[in-house]
N, C-alpha and C positions, 0 to 999 in steps of 0.2 A: 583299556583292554580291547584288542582287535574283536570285529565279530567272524567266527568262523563261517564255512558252508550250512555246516548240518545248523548252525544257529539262524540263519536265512532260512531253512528249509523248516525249521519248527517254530517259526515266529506265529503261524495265524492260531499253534496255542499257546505261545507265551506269552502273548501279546505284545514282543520287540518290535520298536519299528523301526523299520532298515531304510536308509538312504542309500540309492542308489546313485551315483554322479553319470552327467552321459560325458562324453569323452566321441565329439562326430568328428572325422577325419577325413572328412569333406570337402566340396567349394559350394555347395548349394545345400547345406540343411538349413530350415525357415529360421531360426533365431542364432547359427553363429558358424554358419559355412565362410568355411575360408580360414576361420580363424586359425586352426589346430592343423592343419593341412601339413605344416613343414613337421616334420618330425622334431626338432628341439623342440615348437614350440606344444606339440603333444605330450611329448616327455612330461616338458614343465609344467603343465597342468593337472595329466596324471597323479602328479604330487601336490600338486594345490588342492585339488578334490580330495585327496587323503588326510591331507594334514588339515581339513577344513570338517572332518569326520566322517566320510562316505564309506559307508560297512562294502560299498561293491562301486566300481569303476564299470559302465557297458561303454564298450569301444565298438565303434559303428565306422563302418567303408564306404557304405552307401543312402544315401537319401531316401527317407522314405516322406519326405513331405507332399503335397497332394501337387499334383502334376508331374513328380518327378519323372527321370529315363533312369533306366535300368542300367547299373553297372555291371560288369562280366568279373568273374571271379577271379582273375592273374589281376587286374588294376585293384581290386580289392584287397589281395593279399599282398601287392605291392603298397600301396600304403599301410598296412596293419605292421609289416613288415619288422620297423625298430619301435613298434607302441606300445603292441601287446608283451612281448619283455620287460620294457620299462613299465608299465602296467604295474607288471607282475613282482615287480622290485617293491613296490609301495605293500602297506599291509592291509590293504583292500583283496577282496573280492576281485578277479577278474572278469566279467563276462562279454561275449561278442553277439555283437548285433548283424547278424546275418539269417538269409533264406537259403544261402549255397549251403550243402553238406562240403565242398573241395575247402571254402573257407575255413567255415568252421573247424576241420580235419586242422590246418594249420593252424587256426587260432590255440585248439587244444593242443596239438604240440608244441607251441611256443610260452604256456604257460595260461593260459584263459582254465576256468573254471567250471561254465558255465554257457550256456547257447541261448540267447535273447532271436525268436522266430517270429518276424511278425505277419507270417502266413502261416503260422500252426503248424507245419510240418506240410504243406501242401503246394509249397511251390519245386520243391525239390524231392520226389520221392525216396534221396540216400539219405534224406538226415533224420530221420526218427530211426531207422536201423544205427546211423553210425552213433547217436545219441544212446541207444540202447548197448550197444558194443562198449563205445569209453564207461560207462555208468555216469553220467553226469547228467546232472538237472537240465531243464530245460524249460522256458518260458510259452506258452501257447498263445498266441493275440489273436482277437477275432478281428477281421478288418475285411468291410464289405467290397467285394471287387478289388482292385489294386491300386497302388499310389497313385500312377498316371490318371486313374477316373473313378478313383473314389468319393468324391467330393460332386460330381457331376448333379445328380439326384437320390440320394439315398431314401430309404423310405423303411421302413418298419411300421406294425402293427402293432407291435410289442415290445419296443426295443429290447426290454431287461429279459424279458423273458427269449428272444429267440436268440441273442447272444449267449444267456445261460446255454439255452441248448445247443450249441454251437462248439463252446465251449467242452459241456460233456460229453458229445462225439468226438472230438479232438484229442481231447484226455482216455477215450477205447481206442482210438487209433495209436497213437500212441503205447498206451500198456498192449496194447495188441502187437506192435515192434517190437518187445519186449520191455521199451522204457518203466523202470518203475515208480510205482501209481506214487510214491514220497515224494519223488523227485520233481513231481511237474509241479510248476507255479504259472497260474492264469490272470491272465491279461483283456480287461473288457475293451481295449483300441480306442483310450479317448480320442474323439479327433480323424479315426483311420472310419472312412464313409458313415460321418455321424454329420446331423443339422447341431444348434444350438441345445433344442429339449430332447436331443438324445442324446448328449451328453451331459447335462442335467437329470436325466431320468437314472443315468446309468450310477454316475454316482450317489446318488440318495438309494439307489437299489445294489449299492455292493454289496450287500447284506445277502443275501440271493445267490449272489456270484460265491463269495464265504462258504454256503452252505454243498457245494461239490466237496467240501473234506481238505485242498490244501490253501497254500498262501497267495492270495490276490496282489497282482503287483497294479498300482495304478502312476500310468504317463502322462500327467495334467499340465505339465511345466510350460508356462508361458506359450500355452497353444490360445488358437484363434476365440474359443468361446468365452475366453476371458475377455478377449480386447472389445468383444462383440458385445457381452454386460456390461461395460465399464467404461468404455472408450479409450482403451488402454490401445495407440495405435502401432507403438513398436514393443515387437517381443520381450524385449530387457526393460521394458516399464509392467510387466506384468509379477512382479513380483507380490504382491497380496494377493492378487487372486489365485496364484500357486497355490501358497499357503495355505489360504483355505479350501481348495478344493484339497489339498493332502491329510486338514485336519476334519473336515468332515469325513474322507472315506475312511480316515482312520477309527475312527467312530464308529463304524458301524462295518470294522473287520478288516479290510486291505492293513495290509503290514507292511507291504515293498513299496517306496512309492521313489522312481525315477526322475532326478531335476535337473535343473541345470545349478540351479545355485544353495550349493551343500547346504553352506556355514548356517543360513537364516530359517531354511528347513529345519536341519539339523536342531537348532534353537528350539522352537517352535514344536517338533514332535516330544522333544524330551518331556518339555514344558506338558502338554497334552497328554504322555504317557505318564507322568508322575502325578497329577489330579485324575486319572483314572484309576491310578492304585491306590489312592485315597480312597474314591467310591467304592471301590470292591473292597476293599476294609472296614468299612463304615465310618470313615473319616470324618472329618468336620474340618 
């Protein structure tokens, strides 16, 4: 059984946990630019993340890895071009990874669902208005400064806490454009201007992030602070330390959690959400 929108959107009280598949259509995203670039072979994946069980497919035009250059919104909708269609062919979720409102505008009329913003609405001031106009969800990420120099020196006093608050001004901005308050789903930026123990603080404190009211999406997949614990030195050997940062923040509230590699996620949550229905039963 597919999962619907409104069933992404009421996950952090049902406690579903929704797989997210990233789908970059790129030459430079950090774990697999280049790959998906040709339109067949994004099709073709599209559909491997579906049939590998990914409740939602995020299709991205642009890099947001730490140094990246900024892409201009015609090459971005030039590549989304035959993806987000195909996308939309599979019985996933569509969502688009963009800060443009002109993309995004095209992503939703080509079929996308959904606006993954990993400036919160703040690098484009049309897209919490056009968000509010379609009615559709929207993602909110905190990410300190921008990809080109985010990484630079980040610093916090409080990581959990001043992303929370971050967070909750983004979500009044937002209902303040109209967007409504069901529809937003928050994003703590693993990775976007964090050190090692702020991304570590962040996850052990999604519990925090949870208690703004809707569903926490967490993007751990095979990012640096894993290779950094573990000595995991290429991206695609990070696959346990995924895992487990997916099934810790599940634990303690995040329901979305964004991968690269569905099928073992996929495994993996189920496994974790069905010993959780045990304890809330009183199982043994």
């Amino acid at each position: 059984m597919s999962t619907s929108l409104e069933d992404i959107l009421a996950s952090h009280r049902t406690g579903r946990a929704v797989v997210m598949g990233v789908l970059n259509v790129t030459p430079d995203s950090f774990s697999d630019g280049g790959a998906f670039l040709d339109p067949a072979a994004a099709r073709a994946q599209a559909e491997r993340l579906a049939a590998e069980g990914a409740d939602a497919i995020d299709v991205g035009a642009e890099s947001t890895r730490p140094g990246s250059e900024r892409v201009g919104a015609a090459e971005q909708i030039e590549r989304l071009r035959a993806v987000i269609p195909a996308a939309a062919e599979t019985r996933a979720v569509v969502s688009v990874d963009t800060t443009r409102a002109e993309v995004a505008r095209f992503a939703l009329d080509a079929g996308a669902q959904l606006v993954n913003d990993v400036s919160a609405g703040r690098d484009d001031p049309e897209m919490l208005p056009l968000v509010a106009e379609r009615g559709v969800p929207v993602v909110l990420m905190h990410m300190l400064g921008e990809p080109k120099t985010m990484q630079a020196d980040p610093h916090y006093e409080d990581v959990v806490a001043e992303v929370r608050a971050f967070l909750a001004e983004r979500i009044d901005a937002a209902v303040a454009a109209g967007v409504l308050r069901e529809r937003i789903v928050v994003d703590p930026g693993i990775g976007f201007g964090k050190r090692l123990e702020h991304n570590l603080a962040l996850l052990a404190g999604v519990g925090e992030l949870a208690s703004l009211g809707g569903p926490v999406l967490v993007g751990a997949s095979r990012k640096r602070f894993i290779g950094e614990l573990t000595g995991a030195a290429e991206a695609q050997e990070r696959l346990g330390g995924t895992i487990a940062a997916c099934l810790a923040a599940y634990r303690r509230g995040a329901t979305i959690f964004r991968v690269h590699d569905v099928a073992p996620v996929r495994q993996a949550l189920t496994v974790a959400a069905a010993i959780a229905g045990q304890v809330h039963r009183g199982g043994r």
